[in-house]
C-alpha positions in Angstrom: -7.7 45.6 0.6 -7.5 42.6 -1.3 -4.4 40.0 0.1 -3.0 38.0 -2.6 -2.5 34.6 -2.3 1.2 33.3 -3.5 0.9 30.8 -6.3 3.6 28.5 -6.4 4.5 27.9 -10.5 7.6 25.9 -9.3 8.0 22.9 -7.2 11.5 24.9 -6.0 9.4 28.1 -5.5 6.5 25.6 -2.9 9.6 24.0 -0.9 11.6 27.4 -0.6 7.7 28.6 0.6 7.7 25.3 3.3 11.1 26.6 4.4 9.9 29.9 5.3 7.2 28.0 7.2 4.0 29.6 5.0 0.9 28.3 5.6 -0.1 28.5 2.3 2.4 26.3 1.0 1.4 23.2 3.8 -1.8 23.6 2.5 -0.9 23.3 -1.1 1.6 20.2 -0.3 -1.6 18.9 1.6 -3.9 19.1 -1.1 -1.9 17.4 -3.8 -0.3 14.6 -2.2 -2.9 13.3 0.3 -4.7 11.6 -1.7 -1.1 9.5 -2.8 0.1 9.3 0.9 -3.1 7.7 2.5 -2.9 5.7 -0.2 0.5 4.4 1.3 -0.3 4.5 4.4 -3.2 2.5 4.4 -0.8 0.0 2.7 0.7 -0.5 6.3 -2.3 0.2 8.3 -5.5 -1.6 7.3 -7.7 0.7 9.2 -8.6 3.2 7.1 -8.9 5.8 10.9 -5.1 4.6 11.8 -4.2 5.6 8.1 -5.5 8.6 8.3 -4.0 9.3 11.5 -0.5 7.8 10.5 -0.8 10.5 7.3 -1.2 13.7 9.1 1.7 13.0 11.3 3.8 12.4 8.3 2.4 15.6 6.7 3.6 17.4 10.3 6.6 15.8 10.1 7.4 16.5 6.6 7.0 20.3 7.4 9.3 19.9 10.8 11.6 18.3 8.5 11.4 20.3 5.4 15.2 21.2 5.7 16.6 18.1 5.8 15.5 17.4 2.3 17.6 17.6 -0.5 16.7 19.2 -3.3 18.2 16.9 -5.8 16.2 14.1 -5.5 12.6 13.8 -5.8 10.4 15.9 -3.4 7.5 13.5 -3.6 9.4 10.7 -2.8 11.1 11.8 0.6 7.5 12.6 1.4 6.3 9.1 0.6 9.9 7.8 2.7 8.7 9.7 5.7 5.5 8.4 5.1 6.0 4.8 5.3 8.7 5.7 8.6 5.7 7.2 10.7 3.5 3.7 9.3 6.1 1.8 10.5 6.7 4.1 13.5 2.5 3.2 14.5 3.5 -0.6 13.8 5.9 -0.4 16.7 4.4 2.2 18.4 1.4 -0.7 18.6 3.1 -3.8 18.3 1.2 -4.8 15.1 4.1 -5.5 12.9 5.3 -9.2 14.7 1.8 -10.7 14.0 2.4 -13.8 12.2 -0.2 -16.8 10.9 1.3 -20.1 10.9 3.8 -21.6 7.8 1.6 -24.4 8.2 -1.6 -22.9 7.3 -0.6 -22.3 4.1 -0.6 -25.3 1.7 0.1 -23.7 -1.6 3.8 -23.8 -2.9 5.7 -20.2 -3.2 5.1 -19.3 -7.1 6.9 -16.0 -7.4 4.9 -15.1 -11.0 1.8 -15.0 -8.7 0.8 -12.1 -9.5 0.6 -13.3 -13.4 -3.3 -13.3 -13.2 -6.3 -12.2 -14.4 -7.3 -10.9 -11.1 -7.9 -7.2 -11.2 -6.1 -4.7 -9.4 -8.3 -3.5 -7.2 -8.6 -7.5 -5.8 -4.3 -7.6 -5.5 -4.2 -4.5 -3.0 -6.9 -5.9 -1.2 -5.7 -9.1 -0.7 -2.2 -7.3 0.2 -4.6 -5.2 2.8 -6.0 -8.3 4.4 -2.4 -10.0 4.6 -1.1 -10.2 8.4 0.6 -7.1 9.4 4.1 -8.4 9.9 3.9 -10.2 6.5 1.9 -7.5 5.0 4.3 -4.7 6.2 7.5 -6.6 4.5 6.0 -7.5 1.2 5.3 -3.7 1.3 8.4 -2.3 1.6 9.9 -4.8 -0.2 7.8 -5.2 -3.7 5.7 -2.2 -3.7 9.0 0.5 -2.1 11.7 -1.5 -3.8 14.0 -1.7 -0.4 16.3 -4.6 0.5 16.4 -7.1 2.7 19.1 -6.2 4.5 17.6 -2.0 4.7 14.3 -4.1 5.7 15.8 -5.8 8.5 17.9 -2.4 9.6 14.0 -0.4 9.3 12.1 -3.2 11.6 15.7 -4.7 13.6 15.1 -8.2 12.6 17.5 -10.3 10.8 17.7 -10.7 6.9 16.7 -13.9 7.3 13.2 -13.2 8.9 12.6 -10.5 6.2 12.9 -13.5 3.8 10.9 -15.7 5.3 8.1 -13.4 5.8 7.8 -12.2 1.9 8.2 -15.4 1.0 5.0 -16.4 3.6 2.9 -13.1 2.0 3.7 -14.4 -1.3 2.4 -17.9 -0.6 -0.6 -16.5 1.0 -0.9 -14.1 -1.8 -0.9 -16.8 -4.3 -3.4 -19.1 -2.4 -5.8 -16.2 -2.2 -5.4 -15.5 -5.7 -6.3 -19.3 -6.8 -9.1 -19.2 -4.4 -10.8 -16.1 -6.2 -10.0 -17.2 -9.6 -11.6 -20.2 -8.7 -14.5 -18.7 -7.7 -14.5 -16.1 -10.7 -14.8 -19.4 -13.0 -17.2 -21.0 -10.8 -19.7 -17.7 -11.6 -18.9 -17.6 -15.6 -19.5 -21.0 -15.8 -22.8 -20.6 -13.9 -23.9 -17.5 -15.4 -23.1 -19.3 -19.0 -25.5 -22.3 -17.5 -28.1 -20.0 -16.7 -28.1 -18.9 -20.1 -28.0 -22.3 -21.9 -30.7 -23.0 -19.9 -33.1 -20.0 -20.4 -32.1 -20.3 -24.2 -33.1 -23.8 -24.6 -36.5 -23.1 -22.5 -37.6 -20.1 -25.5 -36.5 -22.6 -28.2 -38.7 -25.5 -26.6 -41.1 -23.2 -26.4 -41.7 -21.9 -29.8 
């Protein structure tokens, strides 16, 4: 005998499923926000193994939790806000998050529009990636989750005023990383465009 697999039509019908603890719906929940969560994760957790270990213990603990969220806000969103609490959980956990570089190796001036560039995408979140992990973890949950200060300081118990200074340090590293590739973006069209002045005078002399 054929068993028949529930399909959930309804987001209402998957998390009344989760609530009655089916298997069927975890996996289903699995399969269509992984991809989104590691995604966040690895926001807060560069390596891609701590990311992926920092997801599936959200994932557990969104199913422990399942009943605690309320079905009048966005379902994808708690998960994503239990998401980045077990990233920042593993920051803690691992002392990771306090890791500072110095104010004074960074010589650029804060420009708060610095992400007004022609850089692509792809180059910003790796940049963000590569940022220290204290700065790295405030300018996340800052610019990218949309939190305040103050719920930033009450998340990682530090003071408003550290919160501050470091997204104000990310952004200044930020922007100095972003000068330094466009820099070297020009530098290669300007070369490539020699190369080709060069090889197009070379088949005129020759003629």
């Amino acid at each position: 005998m054929l068993r028949l697999i529930p399909f959930f039509t309804t987001e209402a019908q998957l998390i009344a499923a989760l609530k009655r603890g089916e298997s069927r719906a975890h996996k289903v929940v699995y399969e269509r926000y992984a991809g989104k969560m590691l995604a966040v994760c690895t926001r807060y957790c560069a390596n891609r193994d701590d990311a992926e270990e920092v997801m599936i213990d959200g994932f557990m603990r969104v199913f422990e939790k399942i009943e605690q969220f309320r079905e009048d806000g966005s379902f994808e969103g708690w998960i994503r806000r239990v998401m980045v609490t077990e990233s920042l959980m593993f920051l803690r956990k691992n002392k990771q998050w306090r890791q500072e570089v110095s104010i004074d190796d960074v010589t650029v001036e804060p420009d708060y529009a610095w992400a007004d560039t022609a850089v692509n995408e792809n180059d910003l979140l790796r940049m963000v990636n590569q940022l220290p992990d204290g700065y790295r973890t405030v300018f996340n949950l800052y610019a990218i989750e949309g939190y305040s200060h103050a719920e930033i300081a009450d998340m990682l118990s530090i003071s408003e005023g550290t919160s501050k200074s470091q997204l104000s340090r990310a952004r200044m590293l930020l922007q100095a990383n972003v000068k330094k590739l466009e820099q070297e973006i020009a530098q290669r069209k300007w070369s490539g465009q020699g190369e080709y002045y060069e090889k197009s005078v070379g088949k005129t002399a020759n003629r």
